[in-house]
PyMOL commands that place a pseudoatom at each C-alpha (Angstrom):
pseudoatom trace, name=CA, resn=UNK, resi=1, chain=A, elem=C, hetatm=0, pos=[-23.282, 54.164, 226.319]
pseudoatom trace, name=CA, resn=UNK, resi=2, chain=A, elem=C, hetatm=0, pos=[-26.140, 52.350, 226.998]
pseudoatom trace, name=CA, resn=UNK, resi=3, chain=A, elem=C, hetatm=0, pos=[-27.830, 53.751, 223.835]
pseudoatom trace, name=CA, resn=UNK, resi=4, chain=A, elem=C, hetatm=0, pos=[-25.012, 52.852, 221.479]
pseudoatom trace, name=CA, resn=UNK, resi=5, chain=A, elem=C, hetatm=0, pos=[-24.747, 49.211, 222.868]
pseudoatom trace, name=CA, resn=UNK, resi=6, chain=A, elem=C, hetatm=0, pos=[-29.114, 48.860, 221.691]
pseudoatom trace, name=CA, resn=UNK, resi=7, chain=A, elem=C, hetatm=0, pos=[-28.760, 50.273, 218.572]
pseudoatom trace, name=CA, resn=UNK, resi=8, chain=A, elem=C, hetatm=0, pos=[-25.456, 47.753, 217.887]
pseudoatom trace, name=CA, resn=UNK, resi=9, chain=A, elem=C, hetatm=0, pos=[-27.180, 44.599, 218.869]
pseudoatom trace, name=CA, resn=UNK, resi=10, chain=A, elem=C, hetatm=0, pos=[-30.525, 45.812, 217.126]
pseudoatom trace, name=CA, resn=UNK, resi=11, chain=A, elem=C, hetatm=0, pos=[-28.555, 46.336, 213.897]
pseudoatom trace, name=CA, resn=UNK, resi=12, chain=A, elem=C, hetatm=0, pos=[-26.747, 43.110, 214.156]
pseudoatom trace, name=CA, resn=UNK, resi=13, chain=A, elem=C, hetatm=0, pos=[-30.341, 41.199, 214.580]
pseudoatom trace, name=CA, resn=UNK, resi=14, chain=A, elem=C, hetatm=0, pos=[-31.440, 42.717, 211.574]
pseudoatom trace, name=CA, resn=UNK, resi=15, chain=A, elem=C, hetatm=0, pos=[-28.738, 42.059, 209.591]
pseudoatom trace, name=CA, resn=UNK, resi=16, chain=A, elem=C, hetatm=0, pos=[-28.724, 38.089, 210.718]
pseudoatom trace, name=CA, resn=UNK, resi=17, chain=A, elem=C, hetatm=0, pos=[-32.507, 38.091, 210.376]
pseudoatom trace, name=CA, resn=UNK, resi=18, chain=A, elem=C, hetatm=0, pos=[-32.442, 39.302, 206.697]
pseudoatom trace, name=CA, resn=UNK, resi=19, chain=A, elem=C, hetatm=0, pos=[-29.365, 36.509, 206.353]
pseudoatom trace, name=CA, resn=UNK, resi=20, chain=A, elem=C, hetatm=0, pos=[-31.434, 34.172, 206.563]
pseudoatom trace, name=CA, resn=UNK, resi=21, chain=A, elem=C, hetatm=0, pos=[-33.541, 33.630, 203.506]
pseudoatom trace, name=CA, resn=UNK, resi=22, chain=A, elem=C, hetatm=0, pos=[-35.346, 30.868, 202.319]
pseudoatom trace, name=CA, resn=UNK, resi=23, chain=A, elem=C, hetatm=0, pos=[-34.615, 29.460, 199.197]
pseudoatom trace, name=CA, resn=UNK, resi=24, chain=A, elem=C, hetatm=0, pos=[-36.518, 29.403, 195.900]
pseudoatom trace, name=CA, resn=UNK, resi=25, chain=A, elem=C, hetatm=0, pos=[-39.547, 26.788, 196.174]
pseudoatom trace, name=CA, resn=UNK, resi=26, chain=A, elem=C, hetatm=0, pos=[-42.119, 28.052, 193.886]
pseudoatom trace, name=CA, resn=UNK, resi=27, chain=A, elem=C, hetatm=0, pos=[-42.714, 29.373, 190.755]
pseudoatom trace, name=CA, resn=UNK, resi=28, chain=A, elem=C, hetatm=0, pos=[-42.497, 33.293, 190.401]
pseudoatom trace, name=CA, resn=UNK, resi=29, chain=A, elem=C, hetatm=0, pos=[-45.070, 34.037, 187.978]
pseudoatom trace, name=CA, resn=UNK, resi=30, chain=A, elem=C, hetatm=0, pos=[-47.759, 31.025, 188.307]
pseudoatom trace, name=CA, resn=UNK, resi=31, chain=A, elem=C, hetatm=0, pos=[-47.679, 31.495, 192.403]
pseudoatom trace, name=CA, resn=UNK, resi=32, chain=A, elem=C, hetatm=0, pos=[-48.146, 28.217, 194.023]
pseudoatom trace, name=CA, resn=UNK, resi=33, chain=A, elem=C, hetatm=0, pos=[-46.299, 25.814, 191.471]
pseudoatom trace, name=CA, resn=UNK, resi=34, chain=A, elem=C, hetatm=0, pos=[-43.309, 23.767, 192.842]
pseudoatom trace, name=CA, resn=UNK, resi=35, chain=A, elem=C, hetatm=0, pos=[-39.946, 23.811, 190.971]
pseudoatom trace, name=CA, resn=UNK, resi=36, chain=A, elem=C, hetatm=0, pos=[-36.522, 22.601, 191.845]
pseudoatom trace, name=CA, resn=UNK, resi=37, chain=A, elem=C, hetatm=0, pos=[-33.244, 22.701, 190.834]
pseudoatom trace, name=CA, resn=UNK, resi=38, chain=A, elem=C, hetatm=0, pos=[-33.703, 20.410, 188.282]
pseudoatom trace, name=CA, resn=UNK, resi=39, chain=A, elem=C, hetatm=0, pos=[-36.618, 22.872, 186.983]
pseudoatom trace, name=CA, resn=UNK, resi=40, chain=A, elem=C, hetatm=0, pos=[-36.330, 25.255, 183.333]
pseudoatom trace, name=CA, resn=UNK, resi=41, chain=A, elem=C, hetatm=0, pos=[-34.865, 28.413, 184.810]
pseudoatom trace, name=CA, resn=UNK, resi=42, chain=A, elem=C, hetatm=0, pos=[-33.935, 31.687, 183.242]
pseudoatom trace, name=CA, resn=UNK, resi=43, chain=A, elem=C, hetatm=0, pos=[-30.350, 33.682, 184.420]
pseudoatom trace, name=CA, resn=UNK, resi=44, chain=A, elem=C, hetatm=0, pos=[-31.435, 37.835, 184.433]
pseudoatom trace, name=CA, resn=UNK, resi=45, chain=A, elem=C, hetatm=0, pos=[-29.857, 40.688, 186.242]
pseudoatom trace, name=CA, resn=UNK, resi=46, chain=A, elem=C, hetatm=0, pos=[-26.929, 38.077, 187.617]
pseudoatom trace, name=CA, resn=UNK, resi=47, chain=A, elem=C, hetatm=0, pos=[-29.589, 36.024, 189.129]
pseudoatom trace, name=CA, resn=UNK, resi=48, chain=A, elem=C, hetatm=0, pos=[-30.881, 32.541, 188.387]
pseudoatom trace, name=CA, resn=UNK, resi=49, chain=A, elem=C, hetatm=0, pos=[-34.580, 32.218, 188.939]
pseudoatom trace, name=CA, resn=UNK, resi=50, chain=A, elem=C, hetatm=0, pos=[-36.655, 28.638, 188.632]
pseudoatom trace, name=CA, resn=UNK, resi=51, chain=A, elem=C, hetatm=0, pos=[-39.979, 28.329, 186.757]
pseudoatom trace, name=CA, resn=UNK, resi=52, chain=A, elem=C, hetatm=0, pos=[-42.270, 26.225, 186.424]
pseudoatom trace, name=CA, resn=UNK, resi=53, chain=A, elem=C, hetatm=0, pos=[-42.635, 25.504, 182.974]
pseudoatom trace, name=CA, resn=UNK, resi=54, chain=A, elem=C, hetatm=0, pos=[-41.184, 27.008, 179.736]
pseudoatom trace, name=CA, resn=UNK, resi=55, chain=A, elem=C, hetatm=0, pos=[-43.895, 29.850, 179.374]
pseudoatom trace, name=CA, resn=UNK, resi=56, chain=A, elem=C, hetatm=0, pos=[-42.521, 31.422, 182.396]
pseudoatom trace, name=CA, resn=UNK, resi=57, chain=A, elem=C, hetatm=0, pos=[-39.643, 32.433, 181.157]
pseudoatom trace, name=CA, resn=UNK, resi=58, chain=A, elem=C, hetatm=0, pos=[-40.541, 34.937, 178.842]
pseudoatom trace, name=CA, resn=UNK, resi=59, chain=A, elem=C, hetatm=0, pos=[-42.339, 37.264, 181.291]
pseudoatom trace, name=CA, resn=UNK, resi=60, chain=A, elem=C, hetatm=0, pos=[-39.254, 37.229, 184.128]
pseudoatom trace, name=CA, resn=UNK, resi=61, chain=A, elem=C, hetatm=0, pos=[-37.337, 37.986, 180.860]
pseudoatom trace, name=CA, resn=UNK, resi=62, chain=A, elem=C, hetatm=0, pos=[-40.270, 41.123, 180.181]
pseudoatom trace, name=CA, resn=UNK, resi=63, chain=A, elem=C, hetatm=0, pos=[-39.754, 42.166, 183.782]
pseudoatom trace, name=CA, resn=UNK, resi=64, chain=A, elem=C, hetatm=0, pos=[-36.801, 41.110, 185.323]
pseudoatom trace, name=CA, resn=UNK, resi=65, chain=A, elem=C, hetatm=0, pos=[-36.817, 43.491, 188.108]
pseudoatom trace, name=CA, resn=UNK, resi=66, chain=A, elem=C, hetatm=0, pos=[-40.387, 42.792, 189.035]
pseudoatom trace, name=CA, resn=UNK, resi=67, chain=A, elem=C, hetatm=0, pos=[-40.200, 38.989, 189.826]
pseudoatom trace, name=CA, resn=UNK, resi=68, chain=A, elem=C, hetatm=0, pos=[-36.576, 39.632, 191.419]
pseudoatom trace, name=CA, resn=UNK, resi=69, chain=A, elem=C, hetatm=0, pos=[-37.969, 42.248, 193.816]
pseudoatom trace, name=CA, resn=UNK, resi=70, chain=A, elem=C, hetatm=0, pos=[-41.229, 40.168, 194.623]
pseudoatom trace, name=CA, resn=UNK, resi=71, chain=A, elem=C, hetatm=0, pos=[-38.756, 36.942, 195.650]
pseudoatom trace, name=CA, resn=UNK, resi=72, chain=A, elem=C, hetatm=0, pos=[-37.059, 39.272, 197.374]
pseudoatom trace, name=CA, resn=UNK, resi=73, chain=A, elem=C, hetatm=0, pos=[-39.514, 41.298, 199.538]
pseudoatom trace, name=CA, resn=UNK, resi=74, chain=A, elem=C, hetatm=0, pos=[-40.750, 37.433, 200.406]
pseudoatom trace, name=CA, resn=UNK, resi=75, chain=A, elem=C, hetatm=0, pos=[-37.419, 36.538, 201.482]
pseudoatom trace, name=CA, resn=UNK, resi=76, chain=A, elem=C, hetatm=0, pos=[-36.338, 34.036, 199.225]
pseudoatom trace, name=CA, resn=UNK, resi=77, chain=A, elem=C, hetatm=0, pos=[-32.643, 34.346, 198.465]
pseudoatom trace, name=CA, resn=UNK, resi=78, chain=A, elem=C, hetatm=0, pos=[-32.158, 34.290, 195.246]
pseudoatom trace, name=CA, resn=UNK, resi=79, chain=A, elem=C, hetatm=0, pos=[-29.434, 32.151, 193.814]
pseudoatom trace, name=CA, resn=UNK, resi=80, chain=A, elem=C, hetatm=0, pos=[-26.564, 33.625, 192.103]
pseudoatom trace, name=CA, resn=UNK, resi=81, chain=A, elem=C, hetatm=0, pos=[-26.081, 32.912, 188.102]
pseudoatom trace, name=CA, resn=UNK, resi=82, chain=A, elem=C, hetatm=0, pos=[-23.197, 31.441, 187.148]
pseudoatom trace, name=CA, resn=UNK, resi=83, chain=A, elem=C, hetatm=0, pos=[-20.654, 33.388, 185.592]
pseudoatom trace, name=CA, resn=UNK, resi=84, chain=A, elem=C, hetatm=0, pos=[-19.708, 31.836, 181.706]
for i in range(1, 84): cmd.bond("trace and resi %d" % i, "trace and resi %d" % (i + 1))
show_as sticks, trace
zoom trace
């Protein structure tokens, strides 16, 4: 019983650890530079992802998967794209 009770509460810490993600702050592709919500952004694979500038866009359009697993494995949560 004992057992079943550590492997519940381990599972639900991971699960509200990997909750927890920080949002988008910085720039995918040129590491390092700031953007916000009022930033250029590009919507791919029902995500919207911020960039720094214009010239950004066209490689998280090349690779969609790349940048989106990269934000991920770094724990930013990635904001949904809105549905048109």
């Amino acid at each position: 019983m004992k057992k079943y009770l550590l492997i519940a509460a381990l599972l639900v810490s991971a699960t509200l650890a990997f909750a927890e993600g920080k949002p988008q702050t910085t720039c995918p592709v040129m590491k390092g530079n700031p953007v916000s919500s009022q930033s250029q952004y590009v919507d791919v694979e029902g995500y919207r992802i911020y960039v720094c500038c214009g010239g950004c866009i066209g490689a998280i359009k090349a690779d969609p998967a790349k940048y989106i697993a990269q934000m991920q494995a770094d724990g930013v949560e990635l904001e949904t794209a809105p549905v048109e």
